[in-house]
N, C-alpha and C positions, 0 to 999 in steps of 0.2 A: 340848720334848724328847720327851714321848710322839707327839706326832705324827707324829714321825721316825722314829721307834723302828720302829713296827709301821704304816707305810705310811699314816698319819691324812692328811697332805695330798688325796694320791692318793684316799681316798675319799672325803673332800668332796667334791672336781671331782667325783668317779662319782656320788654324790649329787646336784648340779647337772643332771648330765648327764640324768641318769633322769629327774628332778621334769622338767625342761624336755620329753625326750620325752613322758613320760606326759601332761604335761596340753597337750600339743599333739596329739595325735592320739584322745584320748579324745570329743571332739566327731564326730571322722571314725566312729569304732566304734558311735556314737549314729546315725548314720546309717545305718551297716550293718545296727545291729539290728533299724531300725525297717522296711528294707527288705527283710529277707528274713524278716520278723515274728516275729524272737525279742523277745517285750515279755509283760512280765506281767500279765496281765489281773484285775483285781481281782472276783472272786467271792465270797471271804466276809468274814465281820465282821474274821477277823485279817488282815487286810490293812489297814494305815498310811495306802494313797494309794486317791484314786475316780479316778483315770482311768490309761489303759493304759501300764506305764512301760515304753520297752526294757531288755530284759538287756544281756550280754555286758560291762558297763563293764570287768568283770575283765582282757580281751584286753589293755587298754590297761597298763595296769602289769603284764603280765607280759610283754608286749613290750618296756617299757621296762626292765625288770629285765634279761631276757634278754640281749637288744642290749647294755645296758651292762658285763653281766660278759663277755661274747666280744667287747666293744671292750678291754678290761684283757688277757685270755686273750690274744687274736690279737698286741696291742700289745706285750705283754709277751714274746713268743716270737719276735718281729721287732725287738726291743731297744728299742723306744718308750717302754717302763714298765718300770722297774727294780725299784719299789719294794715288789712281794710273792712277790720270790726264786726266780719261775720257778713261782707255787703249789707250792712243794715238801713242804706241809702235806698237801695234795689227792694221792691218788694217780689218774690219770687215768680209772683206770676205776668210781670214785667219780664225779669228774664224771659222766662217760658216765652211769652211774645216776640221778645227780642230777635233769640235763636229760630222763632218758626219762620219770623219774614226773612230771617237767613236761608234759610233752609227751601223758600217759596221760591227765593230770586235767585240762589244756585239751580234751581230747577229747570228753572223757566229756561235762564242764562245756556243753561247746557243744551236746550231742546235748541235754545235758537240759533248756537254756535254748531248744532251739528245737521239745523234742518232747516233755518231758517225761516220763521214764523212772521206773520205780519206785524205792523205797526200795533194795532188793536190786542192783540192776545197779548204783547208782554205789556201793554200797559193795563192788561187783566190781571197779571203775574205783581206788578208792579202797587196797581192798587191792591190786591190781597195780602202783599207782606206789610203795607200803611198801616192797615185794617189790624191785619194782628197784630201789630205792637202797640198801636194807637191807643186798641178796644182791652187790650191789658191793662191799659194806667197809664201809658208813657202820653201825656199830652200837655199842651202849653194851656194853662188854668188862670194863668193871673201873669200879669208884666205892670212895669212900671212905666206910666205917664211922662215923657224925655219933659213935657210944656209945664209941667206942673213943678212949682215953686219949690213944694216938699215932698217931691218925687210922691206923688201916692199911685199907690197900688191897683190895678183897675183889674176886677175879677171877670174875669170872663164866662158867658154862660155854657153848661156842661156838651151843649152839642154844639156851640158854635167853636168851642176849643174840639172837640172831635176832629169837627172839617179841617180848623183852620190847619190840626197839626198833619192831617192826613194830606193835606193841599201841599206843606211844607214838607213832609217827604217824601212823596211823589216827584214833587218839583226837583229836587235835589238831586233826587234818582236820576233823572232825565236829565236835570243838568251836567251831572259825571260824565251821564252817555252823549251828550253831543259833545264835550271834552274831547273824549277818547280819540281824538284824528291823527295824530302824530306821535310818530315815537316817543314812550317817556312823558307826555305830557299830561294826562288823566295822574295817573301814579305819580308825577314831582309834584303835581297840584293837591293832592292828595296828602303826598306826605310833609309837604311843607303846611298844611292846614292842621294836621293833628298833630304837630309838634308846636307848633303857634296857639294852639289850644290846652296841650300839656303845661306850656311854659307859663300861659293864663294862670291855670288852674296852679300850678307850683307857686308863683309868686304873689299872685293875689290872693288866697284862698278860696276861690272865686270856684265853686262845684265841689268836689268830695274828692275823697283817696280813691274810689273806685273810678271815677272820670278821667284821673289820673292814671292810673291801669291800662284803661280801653284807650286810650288818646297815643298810650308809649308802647300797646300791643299792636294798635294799627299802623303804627310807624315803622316799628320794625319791621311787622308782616310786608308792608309795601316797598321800605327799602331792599329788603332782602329779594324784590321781585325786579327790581330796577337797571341793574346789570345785566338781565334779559333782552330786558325793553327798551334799551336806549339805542337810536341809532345810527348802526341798522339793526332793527327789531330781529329777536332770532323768535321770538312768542311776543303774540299779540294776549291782552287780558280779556278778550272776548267781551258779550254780552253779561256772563254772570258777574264778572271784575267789576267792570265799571259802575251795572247796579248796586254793588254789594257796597262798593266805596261810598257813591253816593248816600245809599238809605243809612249807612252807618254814620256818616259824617254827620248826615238830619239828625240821628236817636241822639249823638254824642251831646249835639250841642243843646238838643231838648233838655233831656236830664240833667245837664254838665251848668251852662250860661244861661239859659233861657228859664231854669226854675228857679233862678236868686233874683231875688227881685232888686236889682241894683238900677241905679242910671242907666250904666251900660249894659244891663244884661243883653237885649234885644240887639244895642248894636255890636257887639262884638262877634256873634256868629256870621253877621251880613258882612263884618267886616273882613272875618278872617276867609269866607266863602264867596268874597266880591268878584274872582276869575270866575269861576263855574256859574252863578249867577248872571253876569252880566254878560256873557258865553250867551247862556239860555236864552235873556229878552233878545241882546242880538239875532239872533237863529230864529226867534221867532218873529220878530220884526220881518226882515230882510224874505224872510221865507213868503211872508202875508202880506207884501209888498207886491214879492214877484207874481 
């Protein structure tokens, strides 16, 4: 019955769809990498692996991500796929946003997997893709009071919900990427999140059928990456992976948990993103220490 409900079949198949892209052209992006020599070269002690690994593994699941939500989109608008109501969750130029900070942090991601750029510009790269999805519409408006008796609702004003949401994927962002250290671990953290956030959305009805979509397309995408990455790593996900995980995991939970104004709304994204988060303060603790 929930499967029906809120389009569950439908994202399995999308699920399928992604795992099977993603880990059929992940091999191809191994190639790319090593040919136009975006590879990480092992220089100092924190470095996991002794010999040269390519970047870019990230391309591969975010192409299959990609592809597989504009095969739904396209399908669904040409009457193929019935079953997520036209995205009428999504206002279109939320997508449009959506896809540009995609499209900002593959950018950025590739410049810096094949050149290497400072700290500062990808957190330029990082703040512009916030900004575009943020300044579309995707932002946190209003939550629920955990203190308050009858849960009420506390409306947030329109530029302090801006910041706050553009703070929270920024953060996210960066959280993914200090992740990233060891084989497999950004990506299991990853995919164990937006499966814990599918099964949310499936059994509570807790977000929409399209939440349910992106939660079971990013899963696959990153499963189907996993088998790469696990080690010994044969492809690292680079710079564009790790952001791409991160800001998407933020949009997920924005529009998915954090726009129902439940008791839980607020804590369940902290909860399900509690490694990567608490990753971040440590790293920046420990760092502002030394």
């Amino acid at each position: 019955m929930f499967f029906g409900n809120i389009g569950g079949r439908s994202s399995i198949i999308s699920f399928v769809i992604a795992l099977i892209i993603s880990i059929s052209i992940t091999p191809l992006i191994r190639i790319l990498a090593i040919k136009i020599k975006a590879v990480d070269i092992p220089k100092d002690s924190r470095r996991m692996h002794n010999e040269p690994m390519p970047l870019l593994g990230g391309l591969a699941f975010i192409i299959a991500f990609v592809v597989t939500i504009l095969i739904n989109i396209i399908g669904n608008k040409l009457g193929y796929i019935r079953n997520f109501n036209n995205f009428k969750n999504f206002d279109p130029l939320e997508l449009v946003g959506f896809f540009a900070g995609i499209l900002i942090l593959c950018v950025g991601g590739i410049i810096d997997d094949k050149f290497k750029i400072s700290a500062r510009f990808k957190f330029i790269f990082q703040l512009a893709a916030a900004a575009a999805v943020v300044l579309s519409g995707t932002k946190i408006s209003a939550f629920t009071n955990p203190f308050s008796y009858d849960s009420a609702v506390i409306v947030v004003p329109t530029w302090l919900a801006i910041i706050f949401s553009i703070v929270w994927v920024v953060g996210l962002t960066n959280a993914m990427n200090f992740l990233d250290g060891l084989d497999g671990l950004a990506a299991g953290v990853s995919a164990i999140a937006s499966l814990s956030l599918f099964l949310i959305v499936i059994l509570t009805s807790i977000g929409s059928s399209e939440i349910a979509l992106f939660t079971a397309v990013l899963a696959g995408s990153v499963l189907g990456f996993l088998p790469y990455n696990f080690n010994p790593a044969k492809i690292f996900m680079g710079e564009a992976g790790s952001s791409f995980l991160g800001y998407v995991l933020a949009v997920i939970s924005i529009n998915g948990v954090l726009k129902v104004y439940t008791a839980f709304s607020l804590a369940i994204p902290i909860i399900v993103l509690a490694i990567p988060l608490f990753d971040t303060a440590f790293a920046i603790i420990m760092r502002t220490l030394s």
